[in-house]
C-alpha positions in Angstrom: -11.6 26.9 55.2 -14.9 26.4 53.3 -13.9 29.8 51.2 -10.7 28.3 50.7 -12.2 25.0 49.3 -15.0 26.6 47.3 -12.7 29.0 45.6 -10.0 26.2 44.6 -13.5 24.0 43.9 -14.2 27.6 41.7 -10.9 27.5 39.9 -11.5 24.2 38.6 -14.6 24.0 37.4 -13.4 27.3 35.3 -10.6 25.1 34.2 -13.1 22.2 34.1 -15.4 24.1 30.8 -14.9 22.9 27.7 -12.7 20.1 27.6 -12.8 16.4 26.8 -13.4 13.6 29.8 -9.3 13.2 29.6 -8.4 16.4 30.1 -10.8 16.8 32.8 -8.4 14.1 34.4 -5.5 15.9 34.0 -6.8 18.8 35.0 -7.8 17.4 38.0 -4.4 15.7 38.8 -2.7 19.0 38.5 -5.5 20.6 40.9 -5.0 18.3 43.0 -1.2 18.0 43.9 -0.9 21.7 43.8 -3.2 21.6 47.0 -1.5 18.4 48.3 -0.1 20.7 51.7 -3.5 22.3 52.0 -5.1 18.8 52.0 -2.4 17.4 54.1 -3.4 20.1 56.9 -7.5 19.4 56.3 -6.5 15.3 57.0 -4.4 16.8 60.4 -7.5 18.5 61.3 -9.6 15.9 60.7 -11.4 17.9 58.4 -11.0 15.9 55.2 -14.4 15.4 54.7 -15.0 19.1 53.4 -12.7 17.6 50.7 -15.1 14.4 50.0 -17.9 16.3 49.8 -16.6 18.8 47.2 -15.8 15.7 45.3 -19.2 14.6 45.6 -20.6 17.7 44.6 -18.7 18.1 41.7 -19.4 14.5 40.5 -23.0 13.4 41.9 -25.9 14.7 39.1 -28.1 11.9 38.9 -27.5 10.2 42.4 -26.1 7.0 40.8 -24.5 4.1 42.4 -21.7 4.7 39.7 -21.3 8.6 40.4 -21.2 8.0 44.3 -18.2 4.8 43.2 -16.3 7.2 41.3 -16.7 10.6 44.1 -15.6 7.7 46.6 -12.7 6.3 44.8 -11.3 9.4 43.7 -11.5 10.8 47.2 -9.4 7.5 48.5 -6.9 7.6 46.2 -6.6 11.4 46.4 -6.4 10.7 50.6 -3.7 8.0 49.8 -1.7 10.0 47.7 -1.5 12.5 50.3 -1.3 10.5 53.6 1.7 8.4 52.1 3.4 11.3 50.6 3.4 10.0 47.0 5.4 11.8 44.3 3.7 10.9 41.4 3.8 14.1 38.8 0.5 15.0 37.6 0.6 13.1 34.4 1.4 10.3 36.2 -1.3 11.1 38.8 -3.8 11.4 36.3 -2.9 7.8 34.8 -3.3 6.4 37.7 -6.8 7.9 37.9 -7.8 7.0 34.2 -7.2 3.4 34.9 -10.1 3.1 37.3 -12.5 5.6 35.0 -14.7 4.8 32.4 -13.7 7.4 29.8 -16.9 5.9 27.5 -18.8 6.3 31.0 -17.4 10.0 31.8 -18.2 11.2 28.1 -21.7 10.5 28.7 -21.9 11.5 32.2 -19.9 14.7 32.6 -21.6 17.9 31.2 
């Protein structure tokens, strides 16, 4: 399962390079609900915290209060859009996420 995760993790970060705070969003949103079953099966197993701590990988650099918010949040609101089955598209999805970011924050932060 950790191959699994560290090769999607892998995919995104490749799709990740070179693009603006926003698209990072959206690039996230559409990683994400393409491994909605995948998750869905982690959270059955009771193994969704190898999912919260990729996010916290990928986000925690300086070990901020703000970094560990955001790998938090994201991580909830990724667990409730699969544990309730939501149907938002990704464009939608990543809305949703860019009203709780800081886009001035994230074009500082993210590298």
């Amino acid at each position: 399962l950790k191959d699994i995760i560290d090769k999607r993790t892998n995919d995104f970060i490749e799709k990740y390079k070179n693009h603006s705070p926003e698209d990072h969003i959206r690039i996230s949103a559409q990683l994400l609900i393409e491994g909605k079953d995948f998750t869905k099966i982690l959270i059955e197993s009771d193994l969704y915290s190898l999912v919260t701590e990729k996010f916290a990988q990928l986000i925690i650099k300086d070990d901020t209060y703000a970094e560990h918010f955001i790998a938090g949040g994201i991580a909830n609101i990724y667990y409730y859009y699969v544990t309730n089955d939501r149907k938002e598209t990704p464009e939608e999805f990543s809305n949703i996420l860019s009203q709780f970011l800081n886009i001035e924050y994230l074009k500082k932060e993210v590298r």
